[in-house]
MIRO-21468 format. One record per residue (C-alpha): x, y, z; residue in one letter; residue number from 1. Coordinates in nm, 4 decimals. Layout:
BEGIN
site xx: X&yy: Y&zz: Z&res: A&n: NUM
...
***
This chain:
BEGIN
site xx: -8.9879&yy: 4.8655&zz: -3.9611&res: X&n: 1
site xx: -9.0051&yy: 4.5222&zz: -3.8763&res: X&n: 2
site xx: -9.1364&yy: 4.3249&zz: -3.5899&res: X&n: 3
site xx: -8.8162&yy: 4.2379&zz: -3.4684&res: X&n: 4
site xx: -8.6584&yy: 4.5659&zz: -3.5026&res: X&n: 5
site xx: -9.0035&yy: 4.7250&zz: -3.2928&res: X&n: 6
site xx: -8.9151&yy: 4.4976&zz: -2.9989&res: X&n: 7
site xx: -8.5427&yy: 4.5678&zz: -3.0287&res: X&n: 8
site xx: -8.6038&yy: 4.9934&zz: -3.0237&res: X&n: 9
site xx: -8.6428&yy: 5.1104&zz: -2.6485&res: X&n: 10
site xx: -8.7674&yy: 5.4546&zz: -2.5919&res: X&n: 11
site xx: -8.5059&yy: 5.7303&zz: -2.4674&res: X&n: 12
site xx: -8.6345&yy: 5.7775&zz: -2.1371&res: X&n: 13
site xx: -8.6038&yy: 5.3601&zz: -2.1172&res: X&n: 14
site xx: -8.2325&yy: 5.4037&zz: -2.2422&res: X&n: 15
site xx: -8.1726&yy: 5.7011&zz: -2.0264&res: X&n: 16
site xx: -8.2461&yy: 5.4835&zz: -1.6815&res: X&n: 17
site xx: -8.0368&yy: 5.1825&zz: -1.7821&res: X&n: 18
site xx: -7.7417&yy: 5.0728&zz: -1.6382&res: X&n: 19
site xx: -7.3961&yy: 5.1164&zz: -1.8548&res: X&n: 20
site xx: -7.3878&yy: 4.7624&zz: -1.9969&res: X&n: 21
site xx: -6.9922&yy: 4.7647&zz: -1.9541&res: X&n: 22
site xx: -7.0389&yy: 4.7945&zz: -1.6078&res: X&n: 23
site xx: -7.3404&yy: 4.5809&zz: -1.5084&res: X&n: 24
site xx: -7.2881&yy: 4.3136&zz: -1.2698&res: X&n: 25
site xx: -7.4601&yy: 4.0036&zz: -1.3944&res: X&n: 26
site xx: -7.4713&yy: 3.8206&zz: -1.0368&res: X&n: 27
site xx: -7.6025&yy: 4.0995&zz: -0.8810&res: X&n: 28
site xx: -7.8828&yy: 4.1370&zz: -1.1558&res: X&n: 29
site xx: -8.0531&yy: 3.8278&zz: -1.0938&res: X&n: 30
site xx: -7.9658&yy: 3.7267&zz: -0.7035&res: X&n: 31
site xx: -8.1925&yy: 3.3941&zz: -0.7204&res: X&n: 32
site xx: -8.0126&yy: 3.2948&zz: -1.0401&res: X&n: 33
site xx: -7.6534&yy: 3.3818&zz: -0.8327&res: X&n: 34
site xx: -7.7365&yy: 3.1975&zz: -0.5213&res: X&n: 35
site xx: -7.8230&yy: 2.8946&zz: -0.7565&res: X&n: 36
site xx: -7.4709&yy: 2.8849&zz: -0.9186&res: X&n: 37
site xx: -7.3469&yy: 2.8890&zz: -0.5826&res: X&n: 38
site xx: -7.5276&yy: 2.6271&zz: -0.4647&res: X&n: 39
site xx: -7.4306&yy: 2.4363&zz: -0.7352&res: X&n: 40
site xx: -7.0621&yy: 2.4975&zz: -0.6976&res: X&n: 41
site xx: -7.0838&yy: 2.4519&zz: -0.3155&res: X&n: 42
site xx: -7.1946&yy: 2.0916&zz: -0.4409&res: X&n: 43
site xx: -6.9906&yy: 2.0376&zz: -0.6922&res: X&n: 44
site xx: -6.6798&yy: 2.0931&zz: -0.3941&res: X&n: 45
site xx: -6.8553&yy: 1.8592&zz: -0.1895&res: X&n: 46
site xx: -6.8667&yy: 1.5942&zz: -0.4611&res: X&n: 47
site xx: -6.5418&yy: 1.6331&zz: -0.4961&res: X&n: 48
site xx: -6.4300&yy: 1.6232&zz: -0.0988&res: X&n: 49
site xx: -6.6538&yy: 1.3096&zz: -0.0802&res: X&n: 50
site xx: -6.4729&yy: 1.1432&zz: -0.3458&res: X&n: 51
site xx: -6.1414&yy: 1.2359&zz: -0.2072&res: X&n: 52
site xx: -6.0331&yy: 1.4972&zz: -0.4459&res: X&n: 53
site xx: -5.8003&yy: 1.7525&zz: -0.1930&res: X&n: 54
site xx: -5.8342&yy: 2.1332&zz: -0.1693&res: X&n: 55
site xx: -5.5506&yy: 2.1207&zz: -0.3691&res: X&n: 56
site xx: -5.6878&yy: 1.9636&zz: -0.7188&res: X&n: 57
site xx: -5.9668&yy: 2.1273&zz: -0.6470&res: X&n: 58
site xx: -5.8204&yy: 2.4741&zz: -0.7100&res: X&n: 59
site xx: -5.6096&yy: 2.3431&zz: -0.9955&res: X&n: 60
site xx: -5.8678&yy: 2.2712&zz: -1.1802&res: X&n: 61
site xx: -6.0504&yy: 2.5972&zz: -1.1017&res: X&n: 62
site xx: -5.7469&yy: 2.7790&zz: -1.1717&res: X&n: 63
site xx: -5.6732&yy: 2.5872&zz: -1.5547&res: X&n: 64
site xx: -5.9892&yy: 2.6331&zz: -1.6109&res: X&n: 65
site xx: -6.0094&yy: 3.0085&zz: -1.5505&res: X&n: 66
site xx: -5.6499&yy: 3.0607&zz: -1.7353&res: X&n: 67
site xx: -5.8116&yy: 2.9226&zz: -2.0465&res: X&n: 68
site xx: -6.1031&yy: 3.0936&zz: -2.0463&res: X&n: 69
site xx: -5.9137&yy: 3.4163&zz: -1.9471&res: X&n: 70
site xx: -6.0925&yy: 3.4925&zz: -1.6241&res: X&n: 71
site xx: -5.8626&yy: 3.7195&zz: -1.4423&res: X&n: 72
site xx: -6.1065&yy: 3.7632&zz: -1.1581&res: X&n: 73
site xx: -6.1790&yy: 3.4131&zz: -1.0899&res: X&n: 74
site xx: -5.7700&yy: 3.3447&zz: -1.1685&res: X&n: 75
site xx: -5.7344&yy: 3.5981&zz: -0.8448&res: X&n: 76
site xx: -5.9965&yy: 3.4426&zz: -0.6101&res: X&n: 77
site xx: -5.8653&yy: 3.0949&zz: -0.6925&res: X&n: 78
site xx: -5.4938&yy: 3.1994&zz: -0.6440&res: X&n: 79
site xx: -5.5829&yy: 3.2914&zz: -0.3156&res: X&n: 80
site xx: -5.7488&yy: 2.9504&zz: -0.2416&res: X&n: 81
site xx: -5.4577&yy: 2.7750&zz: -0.3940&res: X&n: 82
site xx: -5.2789&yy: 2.9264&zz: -0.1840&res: X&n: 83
site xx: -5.4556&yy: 2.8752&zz: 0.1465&res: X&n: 84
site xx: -5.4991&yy: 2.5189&zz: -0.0170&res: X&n: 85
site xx: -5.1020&yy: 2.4744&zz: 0.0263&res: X&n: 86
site xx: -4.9974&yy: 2.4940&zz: -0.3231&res: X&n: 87
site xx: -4.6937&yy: 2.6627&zz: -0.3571&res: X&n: 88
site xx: -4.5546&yy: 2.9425&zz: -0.6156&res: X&n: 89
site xx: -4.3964&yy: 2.6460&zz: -0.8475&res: X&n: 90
site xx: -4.6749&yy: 2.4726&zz: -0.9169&res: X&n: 91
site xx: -4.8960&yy: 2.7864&zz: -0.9412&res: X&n: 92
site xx: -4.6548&yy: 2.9317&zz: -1.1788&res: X&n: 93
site xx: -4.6672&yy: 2.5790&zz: -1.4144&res: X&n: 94
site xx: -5.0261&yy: 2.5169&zz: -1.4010&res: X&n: 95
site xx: -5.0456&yy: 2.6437&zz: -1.7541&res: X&n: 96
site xx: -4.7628&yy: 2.4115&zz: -1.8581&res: X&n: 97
site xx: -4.8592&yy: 2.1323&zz: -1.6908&res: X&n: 98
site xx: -4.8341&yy: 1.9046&zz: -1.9187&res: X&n: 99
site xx: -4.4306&yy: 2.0020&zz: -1.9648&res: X&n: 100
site xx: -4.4015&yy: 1.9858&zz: -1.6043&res: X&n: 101
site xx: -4.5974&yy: 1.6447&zz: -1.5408&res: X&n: 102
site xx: -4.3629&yy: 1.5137&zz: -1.2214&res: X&n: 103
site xx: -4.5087&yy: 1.8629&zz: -1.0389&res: X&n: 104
site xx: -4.8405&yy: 1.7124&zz: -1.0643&res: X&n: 105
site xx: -4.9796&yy: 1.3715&zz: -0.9302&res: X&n: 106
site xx: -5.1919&yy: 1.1054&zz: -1.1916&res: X&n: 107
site xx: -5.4632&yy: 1.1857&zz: -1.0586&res: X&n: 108
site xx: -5.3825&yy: 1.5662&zz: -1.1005&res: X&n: 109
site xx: -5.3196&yy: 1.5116&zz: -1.4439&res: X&n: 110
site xx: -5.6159&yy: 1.3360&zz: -1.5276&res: X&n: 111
site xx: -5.8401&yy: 1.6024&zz: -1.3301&res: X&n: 112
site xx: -5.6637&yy: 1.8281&zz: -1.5480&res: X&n: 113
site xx: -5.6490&yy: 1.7228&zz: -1.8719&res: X&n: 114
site xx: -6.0348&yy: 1.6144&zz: -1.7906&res: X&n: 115
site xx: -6.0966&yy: 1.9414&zz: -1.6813&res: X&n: 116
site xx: -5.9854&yy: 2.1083&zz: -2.0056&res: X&n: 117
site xx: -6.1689&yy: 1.8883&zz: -2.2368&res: X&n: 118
site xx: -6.5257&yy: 1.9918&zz: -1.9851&res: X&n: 119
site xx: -6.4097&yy: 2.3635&zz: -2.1383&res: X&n: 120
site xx: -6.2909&yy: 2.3513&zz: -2.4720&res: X&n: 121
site xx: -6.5140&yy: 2.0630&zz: -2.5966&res: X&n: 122
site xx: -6.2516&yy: 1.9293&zz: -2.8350&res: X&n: 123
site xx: -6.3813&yy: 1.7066&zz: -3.1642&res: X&n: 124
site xx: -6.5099&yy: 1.3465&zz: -3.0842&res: X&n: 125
site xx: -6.2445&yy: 1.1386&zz: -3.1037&res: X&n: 126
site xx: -6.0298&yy: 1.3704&zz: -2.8808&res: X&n: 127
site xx: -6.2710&yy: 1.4073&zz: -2.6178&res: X&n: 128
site xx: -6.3479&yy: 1.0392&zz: -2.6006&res: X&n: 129
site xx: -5.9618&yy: 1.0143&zz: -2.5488&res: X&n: 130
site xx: -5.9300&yy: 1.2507&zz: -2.3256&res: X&n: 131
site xx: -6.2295&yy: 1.0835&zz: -2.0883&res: X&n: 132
site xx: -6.0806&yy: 0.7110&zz: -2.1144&res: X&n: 133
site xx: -5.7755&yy: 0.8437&zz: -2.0234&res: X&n: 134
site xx: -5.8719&yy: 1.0019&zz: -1.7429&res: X&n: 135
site xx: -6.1564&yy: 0.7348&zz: -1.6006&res: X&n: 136
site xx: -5.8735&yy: 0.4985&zz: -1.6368&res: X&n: 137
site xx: -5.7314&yy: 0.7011&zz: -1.3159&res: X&n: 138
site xx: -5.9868&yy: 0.8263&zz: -1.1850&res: X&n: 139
site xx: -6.3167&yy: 0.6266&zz: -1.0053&res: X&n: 140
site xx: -6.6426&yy: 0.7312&zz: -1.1110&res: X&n: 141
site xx: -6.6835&yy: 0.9490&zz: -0.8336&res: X&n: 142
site xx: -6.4262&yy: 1.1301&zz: -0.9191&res: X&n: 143
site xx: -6.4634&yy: 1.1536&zz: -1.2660&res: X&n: 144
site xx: -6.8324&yy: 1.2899&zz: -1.1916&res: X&n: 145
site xx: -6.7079&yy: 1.5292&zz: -0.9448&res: X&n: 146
site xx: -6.4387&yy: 1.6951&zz: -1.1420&res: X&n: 147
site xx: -6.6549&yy: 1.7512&zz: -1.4657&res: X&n: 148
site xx: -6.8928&yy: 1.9521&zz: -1.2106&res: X&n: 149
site xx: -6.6212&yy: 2.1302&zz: -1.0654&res: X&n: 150
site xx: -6.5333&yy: 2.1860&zz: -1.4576&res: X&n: 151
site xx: -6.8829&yy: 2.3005&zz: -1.5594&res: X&n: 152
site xx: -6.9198&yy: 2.4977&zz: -1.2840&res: X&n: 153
site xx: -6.5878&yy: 2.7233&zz: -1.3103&res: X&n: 154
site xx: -6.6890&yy: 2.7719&zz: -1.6593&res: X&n: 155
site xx: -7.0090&yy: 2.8896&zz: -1.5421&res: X&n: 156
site xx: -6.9045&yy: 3.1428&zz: -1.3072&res: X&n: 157
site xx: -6.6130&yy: 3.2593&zz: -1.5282&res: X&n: 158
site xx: -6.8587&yy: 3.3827&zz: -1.8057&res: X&n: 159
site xx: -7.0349&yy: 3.5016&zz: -1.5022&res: X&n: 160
site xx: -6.7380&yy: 3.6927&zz: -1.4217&res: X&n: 161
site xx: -6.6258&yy: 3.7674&zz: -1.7199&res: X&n: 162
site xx: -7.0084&yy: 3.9712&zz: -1.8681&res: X&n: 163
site xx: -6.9783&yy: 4.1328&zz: -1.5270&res: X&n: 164
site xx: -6.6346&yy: 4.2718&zz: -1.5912&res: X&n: 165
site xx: -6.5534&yy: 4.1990&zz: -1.2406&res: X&n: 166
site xx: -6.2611&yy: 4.3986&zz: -1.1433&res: X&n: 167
site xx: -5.9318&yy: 4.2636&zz: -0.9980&res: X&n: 168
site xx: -5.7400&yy: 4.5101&zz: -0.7310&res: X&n: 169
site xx: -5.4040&yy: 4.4956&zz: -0.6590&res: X&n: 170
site xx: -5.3603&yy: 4.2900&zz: -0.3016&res: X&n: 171
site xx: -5.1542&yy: 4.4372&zz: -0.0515&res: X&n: 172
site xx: -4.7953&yy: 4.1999&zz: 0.0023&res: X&n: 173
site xx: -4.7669&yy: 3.9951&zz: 0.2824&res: X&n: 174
site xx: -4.5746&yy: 4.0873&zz: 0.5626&res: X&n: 175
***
């Protein structure tokens, strides 16, 4: 037996007392390392309100960002926001098109956007340095700053999400 495999083997009793991995809650595991990603998203949001990014792009980018990664949990809190936000069922339902449905979105939408997915899929060079002239072009260096933070961020708590296997519940309709 190897090192290695020594420090991988716990005892039974150890194995017996663990939590079911499948339904371990990552944020709740490490509270201090929780409260830290929300600090840092609560400034990220306030980046962006101080560079005059509305409630609106905000959740736009949170929800592309979560539809790519395939965050259904984060997809549901941010639906909600996007909704209290003001954006309507049209351009919630198109968000994942966005780019076929451009005159739903503003420039500076679009350049938050397409910004925003390049902060999460980390495409090659050349399209990434595209992808960030493009977008500084529109956007002023405050806001370019703030919605790579709001990118980095989402991404962060997705994966969050996501190891936690955070469970979505059907909401009750509206009356």
């Amino acid at each position: 037996m190897t090192t290695r495999t020594r420090r991988l083997t716990i005892s039974t009793a150890e194995r017996a007392r663990r939590k079911d991995p499948l339904s371990f809650y990552l944020d709740k595991s490490d509270p201090a390392a929780w409260k830290a990603v929300g600090g840092l998203a609560a400034a990220a949001k306030n980046a962006a309100a101080a560079a005059g990014l509305d409630d609106q792009l905000v959740e736009l980018v949170n929800l592309r960002i979560s539809q790519i990664n395939g965050c259904a949990y984060c997809l549901e809190v941010h639906t909600v926001k996007g909704i209290d936000a003001g954006l309507d069922a049209q351009r919630l339902g198109l968000l994942a098109a966005w780019r076929e449905a451009q005159d739903l979105y503003s420039e500076t939408e679009r350049a938050a956007l397409d910004l925003a997915e390049t902060v999460t899929e980390l495409p090659g060079q050349e399209d990434q340095h595209v992808s960030q002239l493009m977008s500084h072009h529109v956007l002023t260096d405050e806001q370019y700053s703030a919605v790579q933070w709001l990118a980095i961020t989402m991404n962060v708590t997705n994966r969050i999400s996501i190891l936690s296997h955070h469970p979505v519940k059907r909401r009750a309709p509206k009356a």
